[in-house]
C-alpha positions as a printed Julia matrix, in Angstrom:
298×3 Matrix{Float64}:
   0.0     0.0    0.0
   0.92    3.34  -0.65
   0.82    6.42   1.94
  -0.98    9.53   0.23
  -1.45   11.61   3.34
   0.75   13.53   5.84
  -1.65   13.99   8.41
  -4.43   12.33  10.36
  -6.05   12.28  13.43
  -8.17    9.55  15.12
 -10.68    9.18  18.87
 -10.37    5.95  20.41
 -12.79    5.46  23.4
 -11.67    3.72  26.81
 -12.77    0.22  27.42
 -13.71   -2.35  30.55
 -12.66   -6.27  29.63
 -13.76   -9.25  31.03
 -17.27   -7.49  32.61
 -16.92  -10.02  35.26
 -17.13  -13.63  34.01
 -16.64  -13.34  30.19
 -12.65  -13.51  31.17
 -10.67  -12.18  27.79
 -13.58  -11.79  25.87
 -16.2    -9.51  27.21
 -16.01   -5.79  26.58
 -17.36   -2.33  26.62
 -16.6     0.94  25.35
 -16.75    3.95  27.09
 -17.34    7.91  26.38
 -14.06    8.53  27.73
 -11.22    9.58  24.72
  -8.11    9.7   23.57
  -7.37   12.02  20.63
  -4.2    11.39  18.49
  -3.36   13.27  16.18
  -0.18   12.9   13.79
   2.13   14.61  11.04
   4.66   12.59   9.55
   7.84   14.18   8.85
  11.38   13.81   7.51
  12.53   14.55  11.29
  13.33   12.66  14.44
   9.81   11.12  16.2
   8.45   13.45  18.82
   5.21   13.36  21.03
   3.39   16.23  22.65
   1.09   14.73  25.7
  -1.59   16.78  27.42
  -3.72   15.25  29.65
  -3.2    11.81  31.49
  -0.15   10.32  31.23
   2.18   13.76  30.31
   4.75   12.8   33.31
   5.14    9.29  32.73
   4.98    8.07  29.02
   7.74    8.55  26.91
   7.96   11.91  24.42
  10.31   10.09  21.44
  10.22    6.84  19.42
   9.82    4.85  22.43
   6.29    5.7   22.32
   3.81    2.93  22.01
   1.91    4.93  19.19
   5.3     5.67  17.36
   6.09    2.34  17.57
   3.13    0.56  16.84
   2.68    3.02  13.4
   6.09    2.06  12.7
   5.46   -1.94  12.63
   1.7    -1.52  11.22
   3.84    0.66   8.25
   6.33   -1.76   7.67
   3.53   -4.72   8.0
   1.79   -3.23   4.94
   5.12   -2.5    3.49
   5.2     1.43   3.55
   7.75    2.62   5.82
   7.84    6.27   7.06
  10.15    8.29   8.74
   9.81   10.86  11.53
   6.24   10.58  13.41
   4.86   13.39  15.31
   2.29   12.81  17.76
  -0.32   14.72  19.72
  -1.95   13.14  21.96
  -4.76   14.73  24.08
  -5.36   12.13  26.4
  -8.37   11.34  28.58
  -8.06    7.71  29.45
  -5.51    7.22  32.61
  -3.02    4.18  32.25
  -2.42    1.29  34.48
  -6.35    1.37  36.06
  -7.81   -1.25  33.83
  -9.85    0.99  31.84
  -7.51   -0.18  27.91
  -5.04    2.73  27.97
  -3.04    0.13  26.01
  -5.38   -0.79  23.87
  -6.69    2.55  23.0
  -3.03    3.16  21.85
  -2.58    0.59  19.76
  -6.1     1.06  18.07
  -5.06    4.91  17.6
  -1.74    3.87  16.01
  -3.65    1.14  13.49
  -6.21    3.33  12.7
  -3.89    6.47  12.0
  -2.02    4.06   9.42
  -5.33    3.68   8.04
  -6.2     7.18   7.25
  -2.5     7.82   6.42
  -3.09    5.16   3.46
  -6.21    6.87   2.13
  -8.03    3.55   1.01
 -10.0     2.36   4.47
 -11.86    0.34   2.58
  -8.8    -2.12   1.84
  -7.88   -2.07   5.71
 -11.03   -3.44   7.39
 -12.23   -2.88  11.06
 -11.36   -7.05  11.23
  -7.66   -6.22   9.87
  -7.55   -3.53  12.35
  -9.25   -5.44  15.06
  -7.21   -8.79  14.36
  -3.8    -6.38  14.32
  -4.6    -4.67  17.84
  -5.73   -7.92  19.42
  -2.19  -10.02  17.8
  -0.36   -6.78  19.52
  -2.31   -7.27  22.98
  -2.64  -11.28  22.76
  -6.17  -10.76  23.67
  -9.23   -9.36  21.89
 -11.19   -8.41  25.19
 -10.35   -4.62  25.13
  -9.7    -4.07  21.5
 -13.18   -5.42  19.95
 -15.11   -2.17  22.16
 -12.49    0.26  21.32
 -12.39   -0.09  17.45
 -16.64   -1.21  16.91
 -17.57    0.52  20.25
 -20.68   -0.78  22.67
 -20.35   -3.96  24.1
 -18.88   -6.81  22.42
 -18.17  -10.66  22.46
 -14.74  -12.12  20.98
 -13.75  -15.14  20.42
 -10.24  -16.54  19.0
 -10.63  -18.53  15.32
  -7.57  -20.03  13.72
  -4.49  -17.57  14.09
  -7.17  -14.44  14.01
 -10.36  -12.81  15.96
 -13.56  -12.59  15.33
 -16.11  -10.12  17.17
 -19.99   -9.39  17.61
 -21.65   -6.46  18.94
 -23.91   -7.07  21.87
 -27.64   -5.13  22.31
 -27.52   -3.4   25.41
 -30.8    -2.66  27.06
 -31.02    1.77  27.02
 -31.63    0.18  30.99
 -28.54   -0.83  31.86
 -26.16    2.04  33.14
 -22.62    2.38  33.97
 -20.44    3.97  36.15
 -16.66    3.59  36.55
 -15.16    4.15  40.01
 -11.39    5.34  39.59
  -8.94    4.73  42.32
  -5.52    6.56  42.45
  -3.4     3.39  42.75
  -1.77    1.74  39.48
  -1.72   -1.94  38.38
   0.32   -2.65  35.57
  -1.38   -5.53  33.03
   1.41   -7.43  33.5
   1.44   -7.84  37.11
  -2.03   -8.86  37.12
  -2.04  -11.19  34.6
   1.2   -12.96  36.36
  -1.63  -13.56  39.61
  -3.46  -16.19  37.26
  -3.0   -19.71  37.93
  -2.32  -21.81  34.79
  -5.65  -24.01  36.04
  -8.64  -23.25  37.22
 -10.97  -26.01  38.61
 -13.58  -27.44  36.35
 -16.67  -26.55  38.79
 -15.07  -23.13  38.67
 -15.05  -22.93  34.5
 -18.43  -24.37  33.95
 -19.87  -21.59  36.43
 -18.3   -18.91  34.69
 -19.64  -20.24  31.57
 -23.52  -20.42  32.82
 -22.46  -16.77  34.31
 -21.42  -15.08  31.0
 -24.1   -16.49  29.04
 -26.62  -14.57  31.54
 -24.78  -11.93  30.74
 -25.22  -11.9   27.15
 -28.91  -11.92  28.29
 -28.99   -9.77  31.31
 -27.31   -6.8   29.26
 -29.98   -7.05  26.49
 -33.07   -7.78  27.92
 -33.03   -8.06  31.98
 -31.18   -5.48  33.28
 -32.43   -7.1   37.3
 -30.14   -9.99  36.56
 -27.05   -8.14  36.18
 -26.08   -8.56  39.76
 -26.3   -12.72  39.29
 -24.62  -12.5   35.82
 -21.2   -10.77  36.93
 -20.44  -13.32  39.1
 -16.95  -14.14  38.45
 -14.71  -17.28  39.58
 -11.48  -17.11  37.29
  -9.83  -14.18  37.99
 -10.73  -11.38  40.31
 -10.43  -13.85  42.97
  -6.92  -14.56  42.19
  -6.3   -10.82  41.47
  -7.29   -9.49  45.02
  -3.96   -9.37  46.49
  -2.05   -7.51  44.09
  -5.13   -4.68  44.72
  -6.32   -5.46  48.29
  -8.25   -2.06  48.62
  -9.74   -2.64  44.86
 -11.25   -6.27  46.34
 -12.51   -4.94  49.49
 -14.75   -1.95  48.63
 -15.79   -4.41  45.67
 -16.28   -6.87  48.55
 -18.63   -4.24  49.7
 -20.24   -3.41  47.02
 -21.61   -6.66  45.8
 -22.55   -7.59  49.28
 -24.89   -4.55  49.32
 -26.0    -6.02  46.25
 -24.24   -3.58  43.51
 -23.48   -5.12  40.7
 -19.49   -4.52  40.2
 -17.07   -5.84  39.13
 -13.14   -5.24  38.48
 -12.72   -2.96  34.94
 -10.14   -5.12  32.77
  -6.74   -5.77  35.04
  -8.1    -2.96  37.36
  -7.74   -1.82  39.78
 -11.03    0.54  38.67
 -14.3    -0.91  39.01
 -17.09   -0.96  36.61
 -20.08   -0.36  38.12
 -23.7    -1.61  36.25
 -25.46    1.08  37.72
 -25.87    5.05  38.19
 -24.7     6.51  41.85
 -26.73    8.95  43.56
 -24.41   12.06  45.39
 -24.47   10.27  48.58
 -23.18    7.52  46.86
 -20.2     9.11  44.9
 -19.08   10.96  48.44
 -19.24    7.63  49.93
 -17.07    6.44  47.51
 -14.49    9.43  47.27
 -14.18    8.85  50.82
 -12.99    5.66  49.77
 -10.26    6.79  47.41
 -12.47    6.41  44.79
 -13.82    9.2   41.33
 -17.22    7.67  39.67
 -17.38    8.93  36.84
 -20.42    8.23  34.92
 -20.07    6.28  31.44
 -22.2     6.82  28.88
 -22.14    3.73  26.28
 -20.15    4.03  23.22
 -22.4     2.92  20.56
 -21.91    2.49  16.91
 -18.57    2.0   15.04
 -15.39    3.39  16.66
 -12.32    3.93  16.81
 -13.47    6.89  14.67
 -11.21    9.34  11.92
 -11.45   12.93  12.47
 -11.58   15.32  10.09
């Protein structure tokens, strides 16, 4: 393929994975952005941050955008050569709401304008690129078709579906200030789980599938989860208890992605929300993403 445009900019929304028991391949978008914008030049790579994540990720060809462009350009054999990047940020890194995988779907998708024919580089390629890049489609799927969605690994690719969500069924996400890094909570799951423990999952996320479309009252029931916030809890101890506390005032909560934010399935009154900033914790109300996305800005 051949580039025909210098510029480009792209909005790629935040994302929950997992939603309790659908364990690498549940997901949900959220009205929360990132908006990346890029010039390619004959220069050295350079990356102007505002918002989250200005005093911690890296300004130069370290970046994961940079990077990412760099392979997706060489993948479709069009290499480039300086990349600037600016990146108004909204979505905060390491709280399990798919910094990562908002990043990698921005740097995809800017290739994609960049090459002027989206029509040859499908939402699949892009989805199937970002998910090979992540090693799991859970996050990805929401942040480039947006809602809720359902992927599933088939052969050496992904596949995805969009899941109706009841206008019923509301969100919030409660943001602590502690980090978790992916990695660290990924390294907390055993390599076996017991079967008892799988097949309940598996009755749990197919209520889900249900409970988000057409009974909203089950949603408590159907994010029951037994493979992998349990084994997560130590590595965010105050994440598991006020989610502890939560769901035994019947909430229904569970742990966003990695976390340590939690995804809340319902709206929190102001008594609520100071309970919970006295708790370390920001709700901030999520509207759903609905409709195609990652999305190309003009």
């Amino acid at each position: 393929m051949r580039i025909v445009k210098d510029t480009a900019r792209v909005k790629v929304p935040a994302s929950s994975g997992n939603l309790g028991p659908g364990f690498d391949s549940m997901g949900m978008a959220h009205d929360v952005w990132d908006d990346v914008s890029v010039t390619l030049t004959t220069g050295k790579s350079r990356v102007l941050i505002l918002g989250e994540g200005n005093a911690s990720l890296p300004k130069d060809e370290s970046h994961l955008i940079v990077q990412t462009m760099r392979e997706t350009f060489e993948r479709v054999g069009a290499p480039v050569s300086g990349i600037e990047l600016v990146c108004r940020n909204s979505i905060p890194q390491g709280k399990g709401m798919g910094s990562s995988a908002a990043a990698l779907t921005a740097a995809v998708m800017l290739v994609r304008e960049l090459l002027g024919k989206p029509e040859e580089f499908t939402r699949a390629e892009v989805l199937n690129i970002v998910a090979g890049y992540e090693g799991h489609p859970d996050n990805a799927a929401p942040a480039i078709y947006g809602g809720a969605t359902l992927s599933w690994r088939e052969g050496e690719g992904y596949q995805t579906v969009q899941l109706p969500v009841a206008d019923a069924v509301k969100t919030t996400l409660l943001i602590p200030e502690e980090v978790l890094l992916t990695t660290t909570a990924r390294a907390a799951l055993p390599e076996r789980v017991p079967l008892v423990d799988a097949a309940f999952n598996a009755s749990r996320s197919a209520l889900m599938v249900h409970a988000l479309a057409q009974a909203p009252q089950l949603l408590f029931a159907a994010t029951e989860d037994r493979l992998h916030q349990q084994y997560r809890a130590d590595s965010m101890a105050h994440t598991s208890a006020v989610l502890a506390a939560l769901r035994e005032a019947g909430w229904p909560a569970v742990v966003s992605g990695a976390g340590p934010s939690i995804l809340l399935f319902a709206e929190v009154d102001p008594v609520m929300v100071k309970i919970l900033e006295e708790q370390g914790f920001r709700a901030v109300p999520s509207q759903q993403v609905r409709g195609a996305h990652a999305v190309a800005e003009s």
